[in-house]
PDB file with SEQRES, HELIX, SHEET and CRYST1 records, atoms N, CA, C and O in Angstrom:
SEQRES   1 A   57  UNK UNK UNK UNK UNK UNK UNK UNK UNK UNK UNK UNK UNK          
SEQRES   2 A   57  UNK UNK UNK UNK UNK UNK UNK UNK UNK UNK UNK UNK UNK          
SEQRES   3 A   57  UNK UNK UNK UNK UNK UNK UNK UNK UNK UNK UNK UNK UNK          
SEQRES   4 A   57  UNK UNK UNK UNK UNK UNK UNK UNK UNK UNK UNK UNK UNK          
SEQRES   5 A   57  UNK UNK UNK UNK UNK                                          
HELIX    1 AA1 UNK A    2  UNK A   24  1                                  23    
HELIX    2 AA2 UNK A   31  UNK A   52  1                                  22    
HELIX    3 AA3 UNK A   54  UNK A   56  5                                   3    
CRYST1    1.000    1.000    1.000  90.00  90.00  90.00 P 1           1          
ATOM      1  N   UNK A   1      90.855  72.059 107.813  1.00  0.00           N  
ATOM      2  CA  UNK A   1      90.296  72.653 106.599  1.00  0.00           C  
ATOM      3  C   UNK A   1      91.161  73.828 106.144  1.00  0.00           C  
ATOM      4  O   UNK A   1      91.399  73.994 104.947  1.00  0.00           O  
ATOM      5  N   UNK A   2      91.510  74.432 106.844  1.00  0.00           N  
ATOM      6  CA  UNK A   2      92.789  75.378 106.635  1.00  0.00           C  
ATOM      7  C   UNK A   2      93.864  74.968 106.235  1.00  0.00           C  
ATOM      8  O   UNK A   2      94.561  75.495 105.368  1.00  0.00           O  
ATOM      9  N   UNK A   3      94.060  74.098 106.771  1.00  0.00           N  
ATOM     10  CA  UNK A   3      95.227  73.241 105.710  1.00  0.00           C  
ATOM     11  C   UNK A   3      95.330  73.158 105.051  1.00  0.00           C  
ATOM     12  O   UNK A   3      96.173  73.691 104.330  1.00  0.00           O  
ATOM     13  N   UNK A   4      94.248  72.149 104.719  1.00  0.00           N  
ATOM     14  CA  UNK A   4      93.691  72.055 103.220  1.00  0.00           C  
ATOM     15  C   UNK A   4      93.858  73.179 102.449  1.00  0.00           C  
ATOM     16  O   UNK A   4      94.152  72.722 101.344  1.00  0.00           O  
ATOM     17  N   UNK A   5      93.844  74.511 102.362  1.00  0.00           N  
ATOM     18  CA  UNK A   5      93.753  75.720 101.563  1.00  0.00           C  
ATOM     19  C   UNK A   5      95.144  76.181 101.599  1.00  0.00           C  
ATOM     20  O   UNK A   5      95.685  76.519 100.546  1.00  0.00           O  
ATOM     21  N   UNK A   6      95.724  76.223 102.631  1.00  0.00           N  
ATOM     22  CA  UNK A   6      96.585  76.151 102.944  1.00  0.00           C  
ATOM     23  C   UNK A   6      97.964  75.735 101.651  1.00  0.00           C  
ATOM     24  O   UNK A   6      98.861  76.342 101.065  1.00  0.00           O  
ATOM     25  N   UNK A   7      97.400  74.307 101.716  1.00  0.00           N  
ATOM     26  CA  UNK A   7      97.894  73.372 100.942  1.00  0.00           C  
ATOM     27  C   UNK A   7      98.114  73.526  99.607  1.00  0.00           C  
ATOM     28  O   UNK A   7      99.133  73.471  98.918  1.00  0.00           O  
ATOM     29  N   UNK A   8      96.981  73.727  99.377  1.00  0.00           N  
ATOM     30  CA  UNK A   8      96.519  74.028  97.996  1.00  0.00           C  
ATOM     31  C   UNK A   8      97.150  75.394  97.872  1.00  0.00           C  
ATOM     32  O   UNK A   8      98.222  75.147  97.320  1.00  0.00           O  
ATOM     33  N   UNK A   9      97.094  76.527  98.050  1.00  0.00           N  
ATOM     34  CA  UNK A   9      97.706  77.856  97.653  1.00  0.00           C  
ATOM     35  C   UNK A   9      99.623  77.775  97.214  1.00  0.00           C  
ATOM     36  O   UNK A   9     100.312  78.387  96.398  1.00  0.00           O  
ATOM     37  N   UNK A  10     100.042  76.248  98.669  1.00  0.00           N  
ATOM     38  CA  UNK A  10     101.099  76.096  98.031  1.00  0.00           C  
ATOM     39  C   UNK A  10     101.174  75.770  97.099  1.00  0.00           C  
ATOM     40  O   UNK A  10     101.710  76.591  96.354  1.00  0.00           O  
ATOM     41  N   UNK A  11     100.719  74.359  96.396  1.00  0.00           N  
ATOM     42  CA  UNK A  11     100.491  73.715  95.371  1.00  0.00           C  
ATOM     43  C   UNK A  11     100.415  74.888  94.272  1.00  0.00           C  
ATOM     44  O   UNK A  11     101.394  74.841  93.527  1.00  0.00           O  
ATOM     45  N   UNK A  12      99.481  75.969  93.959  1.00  0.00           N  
ATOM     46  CA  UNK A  12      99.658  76.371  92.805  1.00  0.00           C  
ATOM     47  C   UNK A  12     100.713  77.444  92.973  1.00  0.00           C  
ATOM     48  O   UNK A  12     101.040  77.863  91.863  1.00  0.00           O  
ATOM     49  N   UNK A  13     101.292  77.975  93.851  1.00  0.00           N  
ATOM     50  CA  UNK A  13     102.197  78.880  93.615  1.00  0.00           C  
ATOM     51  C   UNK A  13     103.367  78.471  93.273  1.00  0.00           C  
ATOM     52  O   UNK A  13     104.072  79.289  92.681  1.00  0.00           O  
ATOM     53  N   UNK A  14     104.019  76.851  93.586  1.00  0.00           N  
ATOM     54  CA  UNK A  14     104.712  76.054  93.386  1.00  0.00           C  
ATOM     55  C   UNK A  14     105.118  75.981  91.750  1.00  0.00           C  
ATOM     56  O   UNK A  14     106.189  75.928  91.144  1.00  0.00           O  
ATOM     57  N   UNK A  15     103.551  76.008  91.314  1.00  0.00           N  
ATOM     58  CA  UNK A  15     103.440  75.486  89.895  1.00  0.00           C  
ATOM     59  C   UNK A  15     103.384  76.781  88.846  1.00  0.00           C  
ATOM     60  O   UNK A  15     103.760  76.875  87.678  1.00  0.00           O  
ATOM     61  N   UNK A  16     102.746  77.761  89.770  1.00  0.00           N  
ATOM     62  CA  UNK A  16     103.457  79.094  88.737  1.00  0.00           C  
ATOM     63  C   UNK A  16     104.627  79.539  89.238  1.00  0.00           C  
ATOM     64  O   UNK A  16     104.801  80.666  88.773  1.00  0.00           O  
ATOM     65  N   UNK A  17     105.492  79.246  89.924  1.00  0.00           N  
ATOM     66  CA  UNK A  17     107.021  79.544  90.006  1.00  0.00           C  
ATOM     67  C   UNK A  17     107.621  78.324  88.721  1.00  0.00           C  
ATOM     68  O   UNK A  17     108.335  78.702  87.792  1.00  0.00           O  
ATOM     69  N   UNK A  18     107.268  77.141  88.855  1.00  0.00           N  
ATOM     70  CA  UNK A  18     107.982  76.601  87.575  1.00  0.00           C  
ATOM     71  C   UNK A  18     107.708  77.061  86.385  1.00  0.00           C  
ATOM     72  O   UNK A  18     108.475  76.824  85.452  1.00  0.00           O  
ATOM     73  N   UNK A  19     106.712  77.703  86.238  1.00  0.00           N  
ATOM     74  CA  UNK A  19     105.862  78.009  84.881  1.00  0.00           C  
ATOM     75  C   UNK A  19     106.584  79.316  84.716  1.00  0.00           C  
ATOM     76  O   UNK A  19     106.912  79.601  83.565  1.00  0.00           O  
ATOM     77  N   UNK A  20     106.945  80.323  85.867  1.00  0.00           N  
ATOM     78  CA  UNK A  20     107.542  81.325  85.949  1.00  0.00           C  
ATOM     79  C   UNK A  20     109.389  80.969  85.441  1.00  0.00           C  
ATOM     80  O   UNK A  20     110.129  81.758  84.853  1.00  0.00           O  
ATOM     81  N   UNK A  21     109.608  80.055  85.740  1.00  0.00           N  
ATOM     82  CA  UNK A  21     110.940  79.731  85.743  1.00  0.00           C  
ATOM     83  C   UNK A  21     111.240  79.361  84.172  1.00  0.00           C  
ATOM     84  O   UNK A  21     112.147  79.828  83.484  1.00  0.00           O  
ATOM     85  N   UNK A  22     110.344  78.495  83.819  1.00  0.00           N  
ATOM     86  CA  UNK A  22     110.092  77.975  82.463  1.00  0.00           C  
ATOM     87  C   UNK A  22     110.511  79.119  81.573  1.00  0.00           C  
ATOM     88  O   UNK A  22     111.540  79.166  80.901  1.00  0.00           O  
ATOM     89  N   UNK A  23     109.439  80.157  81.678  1.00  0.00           N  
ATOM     90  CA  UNK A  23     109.555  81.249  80.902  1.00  0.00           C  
ATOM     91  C   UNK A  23     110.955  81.374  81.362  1.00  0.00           C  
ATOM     92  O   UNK A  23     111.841  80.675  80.871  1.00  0.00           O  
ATOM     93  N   UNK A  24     111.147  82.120  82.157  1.00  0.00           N  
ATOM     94  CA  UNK A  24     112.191  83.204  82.224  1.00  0.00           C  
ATOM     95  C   UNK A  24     113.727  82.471  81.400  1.00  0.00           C  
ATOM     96  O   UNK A  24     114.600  83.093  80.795  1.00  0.00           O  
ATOM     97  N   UNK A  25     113.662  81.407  81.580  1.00  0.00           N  
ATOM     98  CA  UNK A  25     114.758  80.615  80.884  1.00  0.00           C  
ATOM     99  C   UNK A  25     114.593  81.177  79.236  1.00  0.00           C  
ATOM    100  O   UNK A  25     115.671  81.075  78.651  1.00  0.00           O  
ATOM    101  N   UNK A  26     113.732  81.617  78.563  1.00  0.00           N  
ATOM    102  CA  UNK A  26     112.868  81.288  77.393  1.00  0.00           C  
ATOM    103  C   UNK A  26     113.239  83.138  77.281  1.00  0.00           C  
ATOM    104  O   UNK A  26     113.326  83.684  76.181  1.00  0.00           O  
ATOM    105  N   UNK A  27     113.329  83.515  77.927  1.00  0.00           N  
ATOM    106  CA  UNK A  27     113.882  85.002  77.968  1.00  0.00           C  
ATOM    107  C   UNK A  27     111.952  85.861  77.867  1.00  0.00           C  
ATOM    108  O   UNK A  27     111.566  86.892  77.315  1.00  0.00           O  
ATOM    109  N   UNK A  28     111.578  85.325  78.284  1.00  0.00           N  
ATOM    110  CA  UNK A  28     110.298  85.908  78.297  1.00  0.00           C  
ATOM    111  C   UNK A  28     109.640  86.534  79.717  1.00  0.00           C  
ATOM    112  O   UNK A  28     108.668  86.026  80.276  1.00  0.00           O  
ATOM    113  N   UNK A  29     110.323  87.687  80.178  1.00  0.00           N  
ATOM    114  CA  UNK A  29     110.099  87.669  81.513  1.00  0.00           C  
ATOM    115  C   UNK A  29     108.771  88.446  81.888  1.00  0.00           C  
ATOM    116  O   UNK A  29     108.191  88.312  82.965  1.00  0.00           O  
ATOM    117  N   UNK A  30     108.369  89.272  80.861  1.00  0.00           N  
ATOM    118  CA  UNK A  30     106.823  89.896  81.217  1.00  0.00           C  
ATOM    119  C   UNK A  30     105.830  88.587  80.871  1.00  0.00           C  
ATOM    120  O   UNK A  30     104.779  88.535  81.510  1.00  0.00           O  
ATOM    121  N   UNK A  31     106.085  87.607  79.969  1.00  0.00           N  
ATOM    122  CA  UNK A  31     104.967  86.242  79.922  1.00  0.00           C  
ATOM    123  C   UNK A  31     104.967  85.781  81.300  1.00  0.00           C  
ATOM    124  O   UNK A  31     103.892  85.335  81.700  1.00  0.00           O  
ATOM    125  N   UNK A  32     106.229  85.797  82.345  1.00  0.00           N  
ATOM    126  CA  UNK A  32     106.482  84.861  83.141  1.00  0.00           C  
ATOM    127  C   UNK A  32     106.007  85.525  84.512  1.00  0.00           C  
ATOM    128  O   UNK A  32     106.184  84.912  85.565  1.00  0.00           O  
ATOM    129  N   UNK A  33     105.620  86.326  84.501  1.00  0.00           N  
ATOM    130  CA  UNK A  33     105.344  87.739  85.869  1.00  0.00           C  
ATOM    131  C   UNK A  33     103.774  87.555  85.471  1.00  0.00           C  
ATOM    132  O   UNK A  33     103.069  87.795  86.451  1.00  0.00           O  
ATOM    133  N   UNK A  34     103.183  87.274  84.557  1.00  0.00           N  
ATOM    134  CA  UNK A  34     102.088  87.066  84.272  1.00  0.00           C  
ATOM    135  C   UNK A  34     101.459  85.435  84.289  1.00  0.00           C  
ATOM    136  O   UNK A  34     100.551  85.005  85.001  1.00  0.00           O  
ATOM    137  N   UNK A  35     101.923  85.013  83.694  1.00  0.00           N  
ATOM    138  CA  UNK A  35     101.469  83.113  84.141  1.00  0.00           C  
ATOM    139  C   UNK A  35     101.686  83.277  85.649  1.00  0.00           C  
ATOM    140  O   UNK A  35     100.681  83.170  86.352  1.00  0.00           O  
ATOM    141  N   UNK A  36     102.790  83.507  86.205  1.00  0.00           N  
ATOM    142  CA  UNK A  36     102.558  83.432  87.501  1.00  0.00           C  
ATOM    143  C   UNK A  36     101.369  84.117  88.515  1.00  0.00           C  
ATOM    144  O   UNK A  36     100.608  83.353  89.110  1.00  0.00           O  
ATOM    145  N   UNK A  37     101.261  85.418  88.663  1.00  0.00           N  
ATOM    146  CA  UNK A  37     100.259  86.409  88.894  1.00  0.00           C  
ATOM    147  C   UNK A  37      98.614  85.588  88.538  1.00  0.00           C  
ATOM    148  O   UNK A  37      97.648  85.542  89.300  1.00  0.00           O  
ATOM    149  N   UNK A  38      98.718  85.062  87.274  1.00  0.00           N  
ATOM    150  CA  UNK A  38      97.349  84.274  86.876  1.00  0.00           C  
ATOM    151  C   UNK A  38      97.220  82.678  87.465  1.00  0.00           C  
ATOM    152  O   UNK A  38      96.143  82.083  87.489  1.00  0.00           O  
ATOM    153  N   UNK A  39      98.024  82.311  87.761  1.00  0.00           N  
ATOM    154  CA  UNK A  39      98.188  81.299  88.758  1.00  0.00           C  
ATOM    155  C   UNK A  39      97.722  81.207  89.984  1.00  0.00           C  
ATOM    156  O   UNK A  39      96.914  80.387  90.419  1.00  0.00           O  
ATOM    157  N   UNK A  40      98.315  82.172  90.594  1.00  0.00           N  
ATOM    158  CA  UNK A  40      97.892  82.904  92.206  1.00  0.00           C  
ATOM    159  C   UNK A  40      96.784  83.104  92.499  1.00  0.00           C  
ATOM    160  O   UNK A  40      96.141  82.649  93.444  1.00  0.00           O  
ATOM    161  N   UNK A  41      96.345  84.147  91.310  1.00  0.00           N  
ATOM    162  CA  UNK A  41      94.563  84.644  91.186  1.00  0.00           C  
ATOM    163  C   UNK A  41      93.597  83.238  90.896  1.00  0.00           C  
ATOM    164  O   UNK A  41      92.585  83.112  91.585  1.00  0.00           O  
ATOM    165  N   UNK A  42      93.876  82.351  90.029  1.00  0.00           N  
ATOM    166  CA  UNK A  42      93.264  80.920  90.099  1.00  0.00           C  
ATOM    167  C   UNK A  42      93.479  80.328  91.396  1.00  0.00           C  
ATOM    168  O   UNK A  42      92.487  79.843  91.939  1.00  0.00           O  
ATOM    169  N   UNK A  43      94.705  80.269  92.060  1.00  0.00           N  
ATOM    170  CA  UNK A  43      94.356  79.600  92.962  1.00  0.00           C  
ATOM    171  C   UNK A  43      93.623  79.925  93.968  1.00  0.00           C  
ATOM    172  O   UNK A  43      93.112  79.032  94.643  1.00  0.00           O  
ATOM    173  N   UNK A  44      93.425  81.238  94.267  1.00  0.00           N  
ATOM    174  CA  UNK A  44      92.674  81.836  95.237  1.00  0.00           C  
ATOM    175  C   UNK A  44      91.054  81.697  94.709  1.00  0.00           C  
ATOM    176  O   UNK A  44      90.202  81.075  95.344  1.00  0.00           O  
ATOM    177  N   UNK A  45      90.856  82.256  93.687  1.00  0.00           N  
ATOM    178  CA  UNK A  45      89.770  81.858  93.541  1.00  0.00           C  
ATOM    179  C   UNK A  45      89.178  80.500  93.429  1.00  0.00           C  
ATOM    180  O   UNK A  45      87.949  80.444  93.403  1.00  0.00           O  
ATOM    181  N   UNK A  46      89.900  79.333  93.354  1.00  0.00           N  
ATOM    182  CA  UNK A  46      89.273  78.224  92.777  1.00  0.00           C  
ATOM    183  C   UNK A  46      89.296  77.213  95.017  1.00  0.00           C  
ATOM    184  O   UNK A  46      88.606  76.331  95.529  1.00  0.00           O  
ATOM    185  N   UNK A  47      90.226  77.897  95.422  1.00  0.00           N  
ATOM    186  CA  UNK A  47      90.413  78.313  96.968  1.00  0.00           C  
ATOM    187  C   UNK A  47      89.034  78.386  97.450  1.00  0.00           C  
ATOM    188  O   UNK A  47      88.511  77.427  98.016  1.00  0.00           O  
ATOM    189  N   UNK A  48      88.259  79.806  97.187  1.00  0.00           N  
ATOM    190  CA  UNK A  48      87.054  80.185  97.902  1.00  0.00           C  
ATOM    191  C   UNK A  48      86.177  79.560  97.313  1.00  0.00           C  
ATOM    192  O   UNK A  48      85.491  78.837  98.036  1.00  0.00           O  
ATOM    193  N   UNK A  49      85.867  79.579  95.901  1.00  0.00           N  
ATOM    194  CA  UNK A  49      85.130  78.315  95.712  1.00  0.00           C  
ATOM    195  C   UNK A  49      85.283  77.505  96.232  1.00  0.00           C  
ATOM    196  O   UNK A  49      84.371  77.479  97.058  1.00  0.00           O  
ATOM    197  N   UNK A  50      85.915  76.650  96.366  1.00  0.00           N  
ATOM    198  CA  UNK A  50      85.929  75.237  96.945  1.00  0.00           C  
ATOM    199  C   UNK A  50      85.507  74.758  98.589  1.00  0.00           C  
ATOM    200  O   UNK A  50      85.148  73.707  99.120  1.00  0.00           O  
ATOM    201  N   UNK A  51      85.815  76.397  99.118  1.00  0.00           N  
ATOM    202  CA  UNK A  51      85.834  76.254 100.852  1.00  0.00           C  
ATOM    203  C   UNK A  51      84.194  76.740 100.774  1.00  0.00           C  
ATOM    204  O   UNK A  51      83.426  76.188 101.562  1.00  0.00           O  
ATOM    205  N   UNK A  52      83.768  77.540 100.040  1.00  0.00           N  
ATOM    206  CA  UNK A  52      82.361  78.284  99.881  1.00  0.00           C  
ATOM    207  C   UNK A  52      81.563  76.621  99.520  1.00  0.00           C  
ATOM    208  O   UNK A  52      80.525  76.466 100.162  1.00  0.00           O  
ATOM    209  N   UNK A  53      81.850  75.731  98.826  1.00  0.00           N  
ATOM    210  CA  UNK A  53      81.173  74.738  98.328  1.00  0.00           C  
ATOM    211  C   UNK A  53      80.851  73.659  99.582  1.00  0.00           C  
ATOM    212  O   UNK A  53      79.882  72.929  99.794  1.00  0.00           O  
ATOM    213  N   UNK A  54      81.673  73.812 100.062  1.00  0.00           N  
ATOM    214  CA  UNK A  54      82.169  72.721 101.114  1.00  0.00           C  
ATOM    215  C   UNK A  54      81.248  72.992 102.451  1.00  0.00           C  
ATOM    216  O   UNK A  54      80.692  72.112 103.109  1.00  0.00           O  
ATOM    217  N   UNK A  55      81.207  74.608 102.740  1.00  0.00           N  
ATOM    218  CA  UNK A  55      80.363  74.905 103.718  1.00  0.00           C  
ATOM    219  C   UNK A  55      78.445  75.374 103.490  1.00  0.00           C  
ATOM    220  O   UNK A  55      77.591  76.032 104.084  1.00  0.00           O  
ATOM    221  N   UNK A  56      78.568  74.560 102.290  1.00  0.00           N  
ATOM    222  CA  UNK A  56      77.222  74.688 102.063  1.00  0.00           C  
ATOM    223  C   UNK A  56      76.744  73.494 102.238  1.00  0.00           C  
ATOM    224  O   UNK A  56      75.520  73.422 102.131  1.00  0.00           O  
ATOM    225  N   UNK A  57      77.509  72.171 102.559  1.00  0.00           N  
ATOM    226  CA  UNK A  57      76.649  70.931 102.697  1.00  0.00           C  
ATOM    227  C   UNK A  57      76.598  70.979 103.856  1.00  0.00           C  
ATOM    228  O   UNK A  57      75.968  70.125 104.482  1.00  0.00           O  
TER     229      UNK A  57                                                      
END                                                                             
């Protein structure tokens, strides 16, 4: 189950580094410090939700 979260935290940090990368190509580097940062914070939260959901059945 840790894995699992694990997993997942990679998964979105993965995806706000491209999103981060995206930008920064785009010369937008305070958009890109931010999609990323809001990425992280989703994934964590959508993280404890999910482990909080899981240990309620």
């Amino acid at each position: 189950m840790k894995m699992k979260r694990d997993e997942n935290m990679i998964l979105f940090g993965l995806a706000g580094l491209i999103i981060s990368y995206i930008l920064y190509i785009n010369d937008r580097i305070l958009l890109s410090a931010l999609a990323f940062t809001a990425t992280v914070i989703i994934g964590l939260i959508w993280g404890a939700l999910y482990l909080r959901k899981k240990n309620m059945r």
